[in-house]
C-alpha positions, 0 to 999 in steps of 0.5 A: 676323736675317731672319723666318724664320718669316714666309718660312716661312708665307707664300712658299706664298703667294707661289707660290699667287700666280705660279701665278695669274698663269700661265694659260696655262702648261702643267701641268707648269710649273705643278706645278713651281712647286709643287714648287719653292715647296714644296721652298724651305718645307721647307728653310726648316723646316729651317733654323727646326729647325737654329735649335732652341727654348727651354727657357724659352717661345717661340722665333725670335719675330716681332711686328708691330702690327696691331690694338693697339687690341684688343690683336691683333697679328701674332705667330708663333713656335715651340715644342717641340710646333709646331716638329716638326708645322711640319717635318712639315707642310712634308715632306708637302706637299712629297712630295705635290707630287711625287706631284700632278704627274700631275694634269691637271683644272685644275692651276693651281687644284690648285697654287694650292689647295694652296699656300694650304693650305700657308701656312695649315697653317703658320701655325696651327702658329706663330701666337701670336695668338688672332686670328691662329690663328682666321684660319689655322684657317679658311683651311685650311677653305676650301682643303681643301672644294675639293680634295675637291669639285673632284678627288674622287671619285664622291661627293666633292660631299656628302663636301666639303659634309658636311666644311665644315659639321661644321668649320666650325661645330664651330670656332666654340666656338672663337671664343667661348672666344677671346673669353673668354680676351681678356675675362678677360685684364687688359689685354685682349690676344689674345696666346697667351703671356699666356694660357699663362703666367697663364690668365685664365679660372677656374671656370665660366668656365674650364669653359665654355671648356674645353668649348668648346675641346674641341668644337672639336678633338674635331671636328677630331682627330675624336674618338668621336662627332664624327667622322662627317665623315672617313671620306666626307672621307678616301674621296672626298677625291683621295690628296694631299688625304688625304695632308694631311688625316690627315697636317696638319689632323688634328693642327690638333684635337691641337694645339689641345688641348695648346696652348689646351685643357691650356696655356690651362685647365690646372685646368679640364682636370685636373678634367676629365681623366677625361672626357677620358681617357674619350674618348680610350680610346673613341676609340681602340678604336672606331676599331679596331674600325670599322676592322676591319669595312672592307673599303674599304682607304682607309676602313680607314685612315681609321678607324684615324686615329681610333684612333690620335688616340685614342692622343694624346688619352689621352697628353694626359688622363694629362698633366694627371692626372699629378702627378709632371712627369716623368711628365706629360713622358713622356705629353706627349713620347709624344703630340707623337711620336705626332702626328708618326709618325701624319702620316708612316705614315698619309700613307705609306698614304694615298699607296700607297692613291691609287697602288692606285687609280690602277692598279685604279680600287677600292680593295675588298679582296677585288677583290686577292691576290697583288699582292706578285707583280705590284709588289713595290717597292708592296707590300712599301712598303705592308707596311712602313707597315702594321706601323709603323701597329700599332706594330712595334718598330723603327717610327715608332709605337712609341717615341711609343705606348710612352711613352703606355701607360708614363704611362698604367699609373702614372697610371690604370691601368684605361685601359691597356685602350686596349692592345687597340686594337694588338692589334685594328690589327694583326689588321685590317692582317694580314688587309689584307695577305693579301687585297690582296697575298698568295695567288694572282694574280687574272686582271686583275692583270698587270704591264701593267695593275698597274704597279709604282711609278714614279720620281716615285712613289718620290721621292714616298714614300720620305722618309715610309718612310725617317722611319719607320725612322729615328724608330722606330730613332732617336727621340731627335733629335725628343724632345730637342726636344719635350722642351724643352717639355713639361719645362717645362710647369707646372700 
């Protein structure tokens, strides 16, 4: 059988790589390239989806020696909590070429950058190799510094330096716990199944890593107080880096919490649960509530970013404190559906939010009104998202979400005051919609100067609103196969 995986991971590559190679080939061949390449990923996500995984471990694995001295090698494969984040990785890189395809400020690099960051975001998500993760986690790093400091906005130089130095040094704790993983493993192995079937790490050993780790995704989800770096990153960031930023590498932090924090020190984690359900519960309601004091449309998203992991990070703590493992798999099974409905809705926002700004150049709330009458197909797009964002039944969010507080309520149900943070999202999303696109219609806001969406636009963003109906209406094609996992999961 052919590596699928491999293919998967690294024909983005391959296409950062032709486009390198076309320098002195015109914009629009060079996003078609990107287009293309991306679109062969997706389909290649699909196929590993249509493969399906295992009840008992890891799937469609793929192994090659590389450093077996140490223990290290080349080993990818995908579970039931990486293969959905893998499908949603391709389809928003995919959709967000599409929209890219305007950009005209160095292309071949846009492409190139992208693409990188593709293999990169992929791979984290498949590795199975604590090197190998490592690698991924920080390549990702790199590509995504020069899309916000190259295709930015006005202050996009500080927002990418403050970016990479928070990620960057919040990811070597991360390093260090790798290290210690391998330590106490007997024989010493970087291999991830190893260190998820028998943990090596116990006590304070255990603990030490643990904290470790979750510096190094509290960094990256962000969580409460780590997260000063994404809202100058999302503000400045161009829309398709925002797009990727919330809808991929926001989930590298949650990932990393499932798969090493709760899978690699499960009983460091556990004695540790309240803390982080502690976090989690902060997280989630001071992200509301710094949402609603914007008045930046794209800085509001970015704040109820934070709200929403806040969400996933509760779903996890309550995993770990739960002693039934039915209900340990419905907290467990809310929260990997969260990360997927989070990367559909907020890239569906992050995008109309660029298309705004394409067309008016602000993104301030109170410089709108009426827009509903001007372009109707954005607004009424941007409406649909905003209700799946806080939590509409019928949406993306609210099957994911729903498990989450269900947990939550048998485990701990003091922490059911995270709830407000809908009620505090919904507040802040109404109020959005009435001064961007209801009321009157202000003098400079003509269908000349305020076009409605176009073709590309349509194609780019339709698949992210057609999903969110779907997942709200339909949730069960995606838990099946998270629950394979979480099912399994035993500690």
């Amino acid at each position: 059988m052919y590596p699928l995986i491999s293919i998967t991971i690294f024909l983005p590559l391959l296409g950062a790589l032709l486009v390198l190679f076309m320098r002195k080939s015109p914009a629009p061949a060079v996003h078609a390239i990107g287009i293309i390449t991306s679109g062969l990923t997706l389909l290649g996500a699909i196929m590993m989806w249509s493969r399906g995984v295992s009840e008992t471990g890891f799937a469609q694995l793929e192994q090659i020696d590389w450093m077996p001295s140490i223990g290290a090698a080349y080993r990818v494969g995908v579970d039931g909590i990486s293969l959905p984040l893998v499908l949603l990785s391709a389809l928003l890189f995919f959709v967000t070429f599409i929209y890219s395809a305007k950009v005209r400020k160095q292309p071949h690099a846009f492409v190139a950058l992208m693409l990188l960051l593709e293999t990169a975001s992929i791979g984290v998500f498949t590795a199975l190799d604590g090197i190998l993760f490592y690698v991924f986690f920080e390549v990702s790093l790199v590509s995504m510094y020069f899309m916000i400091a190259q295709w930015g906005h006005e202050d996009r130089q500080r927002a990418a330096l403050m970016f990479f130095i928070y990620t960057f040094l919040g990811s070597l704790p991360l390093l260090l716990a790798i290290l210690g993983l391998y330590l106490g493993s007997d024989p010493h192995t970087f291999d991830m199944r190893v260190w998820i079937s028998d943990p090596p790490l116990e006590g304070v050993a255990a603990m030490l890593a643990l904290i470790a780790m979750l510096i190094t995704f509290a960094v990256k989800t962000p969580v409460f107080p780590f997260h000063t770096w994404l809202p100058a990153a999302h503000v400045q960031a161009p829309a398709a880096g925002s797009v990727i930023l919330a809808g991929v590498m926001l989930k590298f932090g949650t990932y990393g919490i499932v798969r090493f924090a709760l899978q690699m020190t499960p009983d460091a984690f556990r004695d540790a649960g309240l803390v982080i359900l502690t976090f989690g519960v902060v997280a989630a309601l001071y992200g509301a509530f710094a949402a609603l004091a914007q008045s930046d449309l794209k800085r509001l998203i970015a704040y109820t970013s934070i709200n929403h992991m806040g969400y996933i990070i509760v779903g996890v703590a309550i995993a770990a404190l739960a002693t039934d493992p039915a209900i340990r798999a419905v907290a467990l099974d809310g929260s990997v559906l969260q990360m997927v409905s989070h990367g559909l809705v907020t890239g569906a926002l992050f995008m109309l939010v660029g298309m705004i700004q394409d067309r008016a150049h602000t993104r301030e709330m109170d410089q709108f009104g009426g827009l509903l009458k001007v372009v109707p197909i954005l607004g009424w797009s941007f409406v649909l998202a905003a209700f799946a964002s806080l939590g509409l039944p019928g949406l993306a969010h609210f099957p994911a979400e729903f498990q989450i507080f269900l947990a939550t309520l048998q485990v701990e149900p003091a922490a059911i005051i995270v709830i407000l943070g809908i009620v505090i999202t919904a507040g802040l999303y109404l109020r959005a919609i009435a001064q961007v696109f209801l009321g009157e219609v202000g003098e400079k806001w003509t269908p000349k100067t305020m076009p409605d969406l176009n073709y590309r636009e349509l194609l780019a963003l339709s698949p992210l609103l057609i999903l969110t109906i779907v997942v709200g209406i339909a949730p069960a094609w995606v838990l099946d196969i998270i629950h394979k996992t979480t099912a399994a999961i035993q500690f």
